[in-house]
PyMOL commands that place a pseudoatom at each C-alpha (Angstrom):
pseudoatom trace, name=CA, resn=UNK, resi=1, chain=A, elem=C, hetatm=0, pos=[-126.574, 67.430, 261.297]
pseudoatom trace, name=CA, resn=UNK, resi=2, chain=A, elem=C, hetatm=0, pos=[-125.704, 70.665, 259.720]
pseudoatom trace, name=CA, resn=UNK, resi=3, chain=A, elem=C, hetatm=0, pos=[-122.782, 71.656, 257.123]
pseudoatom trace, name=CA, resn=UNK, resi=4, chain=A, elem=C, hetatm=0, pos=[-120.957, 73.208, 260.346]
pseudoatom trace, name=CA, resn=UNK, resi=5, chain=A, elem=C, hetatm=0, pos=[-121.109, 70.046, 262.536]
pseudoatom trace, name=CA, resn=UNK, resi=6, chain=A, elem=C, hetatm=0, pos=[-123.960, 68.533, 265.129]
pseudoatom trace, name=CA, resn=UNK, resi=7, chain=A, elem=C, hetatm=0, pos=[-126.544, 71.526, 266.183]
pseudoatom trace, name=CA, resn=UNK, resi=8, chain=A, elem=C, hetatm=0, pos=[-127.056, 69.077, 269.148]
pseudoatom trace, name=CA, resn=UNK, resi=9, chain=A, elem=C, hetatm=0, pos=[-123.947, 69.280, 270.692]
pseudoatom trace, name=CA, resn=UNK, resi=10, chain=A, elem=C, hetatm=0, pos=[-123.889, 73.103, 271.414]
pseudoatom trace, name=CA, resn=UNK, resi=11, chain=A, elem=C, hetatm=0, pos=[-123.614, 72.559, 275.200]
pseudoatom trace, name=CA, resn=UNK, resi=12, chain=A, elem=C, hetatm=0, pos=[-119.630, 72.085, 275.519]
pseudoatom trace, name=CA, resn=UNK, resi=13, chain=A, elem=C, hetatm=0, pos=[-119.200, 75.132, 273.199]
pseudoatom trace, name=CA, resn=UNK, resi=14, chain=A, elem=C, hetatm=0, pos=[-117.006, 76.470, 275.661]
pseudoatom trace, name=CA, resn=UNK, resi=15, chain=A, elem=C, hetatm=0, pos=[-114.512, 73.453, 275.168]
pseudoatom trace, name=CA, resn=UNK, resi=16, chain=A, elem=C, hetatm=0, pos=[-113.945, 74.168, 271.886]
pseudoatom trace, name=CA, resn=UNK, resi=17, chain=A, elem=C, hetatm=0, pos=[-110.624, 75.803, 273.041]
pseudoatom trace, name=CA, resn=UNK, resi=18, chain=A, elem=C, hetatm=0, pos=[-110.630, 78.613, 270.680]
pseudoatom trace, name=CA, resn=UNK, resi=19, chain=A, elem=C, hetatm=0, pos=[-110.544, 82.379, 272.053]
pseudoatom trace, name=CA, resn=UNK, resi=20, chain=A, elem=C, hetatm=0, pos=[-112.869, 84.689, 271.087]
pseudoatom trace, name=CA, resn=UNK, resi=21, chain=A, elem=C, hetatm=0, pos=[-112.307, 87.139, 273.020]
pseudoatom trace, name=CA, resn=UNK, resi=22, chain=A, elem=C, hetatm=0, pos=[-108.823, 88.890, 272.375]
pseudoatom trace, name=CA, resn=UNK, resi=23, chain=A, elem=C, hetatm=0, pos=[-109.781, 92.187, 272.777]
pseudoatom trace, name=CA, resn=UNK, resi=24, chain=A, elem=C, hetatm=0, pos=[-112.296, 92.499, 275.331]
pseudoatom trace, name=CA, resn=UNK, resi=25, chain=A, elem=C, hetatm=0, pos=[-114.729, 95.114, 275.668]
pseudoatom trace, name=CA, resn=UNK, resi=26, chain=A, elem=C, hetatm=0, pos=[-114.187, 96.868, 272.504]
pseudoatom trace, name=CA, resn=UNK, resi=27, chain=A, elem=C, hetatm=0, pos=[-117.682, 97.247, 270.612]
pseudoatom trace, name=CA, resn=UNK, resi=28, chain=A, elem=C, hetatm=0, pos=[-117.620, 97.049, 267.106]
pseudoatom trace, name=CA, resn=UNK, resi=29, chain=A, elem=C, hetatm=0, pos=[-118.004, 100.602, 265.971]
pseudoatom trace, name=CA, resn=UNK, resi=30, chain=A, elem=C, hetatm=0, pos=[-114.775, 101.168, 267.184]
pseudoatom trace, name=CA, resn=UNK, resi=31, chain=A, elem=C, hetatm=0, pos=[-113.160, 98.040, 265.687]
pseudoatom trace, name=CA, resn=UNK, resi=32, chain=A, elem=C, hetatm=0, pos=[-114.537, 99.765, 262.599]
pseudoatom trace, name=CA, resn=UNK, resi=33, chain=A, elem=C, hetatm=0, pos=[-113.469, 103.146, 263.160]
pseudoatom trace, name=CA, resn=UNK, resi=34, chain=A, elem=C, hetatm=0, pos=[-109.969, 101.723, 263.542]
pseudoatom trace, name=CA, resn=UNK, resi=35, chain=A, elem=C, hetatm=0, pos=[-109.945, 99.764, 260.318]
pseudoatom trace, name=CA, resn=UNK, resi=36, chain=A, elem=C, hetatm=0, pos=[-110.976, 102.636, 258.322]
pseudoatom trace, name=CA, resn=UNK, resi=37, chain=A, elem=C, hetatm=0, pos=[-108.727, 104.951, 259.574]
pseudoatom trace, name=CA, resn=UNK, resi=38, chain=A, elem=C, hetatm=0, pos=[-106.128, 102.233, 259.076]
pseudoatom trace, name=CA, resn=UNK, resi=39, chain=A, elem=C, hetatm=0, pos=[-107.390, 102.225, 254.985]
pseudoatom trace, name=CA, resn=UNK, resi=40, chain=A, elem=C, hetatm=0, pos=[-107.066, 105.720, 255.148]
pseudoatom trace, name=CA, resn=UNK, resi=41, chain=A, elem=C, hetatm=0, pos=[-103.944, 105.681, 256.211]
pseudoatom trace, name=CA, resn=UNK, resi=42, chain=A, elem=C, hetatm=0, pos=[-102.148, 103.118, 253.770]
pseudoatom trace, name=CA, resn=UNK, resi=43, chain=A, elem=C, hetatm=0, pos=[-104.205, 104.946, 251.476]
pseudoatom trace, name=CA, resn=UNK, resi=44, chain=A, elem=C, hetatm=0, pos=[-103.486, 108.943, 252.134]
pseudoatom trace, name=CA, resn=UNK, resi=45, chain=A, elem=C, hetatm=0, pos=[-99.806, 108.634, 253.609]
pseudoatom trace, name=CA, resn=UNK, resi=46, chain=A, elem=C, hetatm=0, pos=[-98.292, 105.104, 252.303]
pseudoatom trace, name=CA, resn=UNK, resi=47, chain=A, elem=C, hetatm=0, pos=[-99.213, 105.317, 249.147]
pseudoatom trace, name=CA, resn=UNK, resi=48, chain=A, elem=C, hetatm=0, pos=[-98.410, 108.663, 248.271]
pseudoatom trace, name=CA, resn=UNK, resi=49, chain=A, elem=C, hetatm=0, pos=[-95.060, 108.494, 249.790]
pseudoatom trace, name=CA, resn=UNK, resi=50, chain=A, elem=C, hetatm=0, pos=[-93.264, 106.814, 246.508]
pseudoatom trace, name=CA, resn=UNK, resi=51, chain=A, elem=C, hetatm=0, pos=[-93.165, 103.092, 247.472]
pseudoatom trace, name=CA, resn=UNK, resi=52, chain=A, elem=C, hetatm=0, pos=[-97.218, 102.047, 246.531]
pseudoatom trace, name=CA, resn=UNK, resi=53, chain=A, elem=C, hetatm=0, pos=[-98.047, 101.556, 250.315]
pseudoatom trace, name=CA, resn=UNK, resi=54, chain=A, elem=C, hetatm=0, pos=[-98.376, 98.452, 252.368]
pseudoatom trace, name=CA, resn=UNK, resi=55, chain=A, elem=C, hetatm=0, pos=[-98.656, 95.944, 249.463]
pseudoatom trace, name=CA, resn=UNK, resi=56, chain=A, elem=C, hetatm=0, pos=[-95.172, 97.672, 248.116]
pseudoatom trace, name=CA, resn=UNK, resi=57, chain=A, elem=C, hetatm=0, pos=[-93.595, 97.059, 251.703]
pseudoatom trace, name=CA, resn=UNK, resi=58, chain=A, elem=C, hetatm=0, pos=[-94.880, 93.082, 251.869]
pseudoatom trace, name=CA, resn=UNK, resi=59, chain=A, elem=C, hetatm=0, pos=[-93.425, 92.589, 248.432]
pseudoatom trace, name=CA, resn=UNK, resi=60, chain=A, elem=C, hetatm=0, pos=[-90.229, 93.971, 249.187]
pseudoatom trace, name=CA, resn=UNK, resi=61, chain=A, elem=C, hetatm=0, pos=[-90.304, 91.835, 252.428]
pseudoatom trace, name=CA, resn=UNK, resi=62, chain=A, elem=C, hetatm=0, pos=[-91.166, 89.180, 250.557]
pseudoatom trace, name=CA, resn=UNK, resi=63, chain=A, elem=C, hetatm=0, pos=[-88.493, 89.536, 247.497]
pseudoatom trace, name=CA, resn=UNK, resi=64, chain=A, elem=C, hetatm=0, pos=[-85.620, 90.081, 250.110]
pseudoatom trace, name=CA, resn=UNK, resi=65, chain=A, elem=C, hetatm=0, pos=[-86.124, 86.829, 251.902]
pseudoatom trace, name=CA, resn=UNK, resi=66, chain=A, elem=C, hetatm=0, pos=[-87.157, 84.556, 248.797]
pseudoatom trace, name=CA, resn=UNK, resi=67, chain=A, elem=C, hetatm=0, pos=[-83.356, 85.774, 247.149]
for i in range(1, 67): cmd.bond("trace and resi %d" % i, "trace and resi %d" % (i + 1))
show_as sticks, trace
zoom trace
């Protein structure tokens, strides 16, 4: 018995019912290029554009529903 449950019940893996595979066929250097260019984005465009970038917009999402 592990920290992460029973190593010997690997076999119904598959019944675990969660899905692993919500973007298929995508291979991890472009999952990667994608999140940097996402960075770079918030980063370069966002936060240069007067309002701090994304964290700016969740706040003010965040303050205009919590009033």
């Amino acid at each position: 018995m592990s920290a992460f449950g029973d190593d010997d019940n690997n076999d119904n893996i598959d019944d675990a019912g969660v899905n692993v595979n919500l973007i298929p066929d995508v291979d991890p250097f472009t999952l990667t290029t994608i999140g940097f260019a996402a960075i770079a984005f918030n980063f370069f465009v966002l936060a240069n554009s007067g309002d701090g970038g994304i964290g700016s917009l969740v706040a003010r999402m965040i303050n205009f529903f919590s009033d």
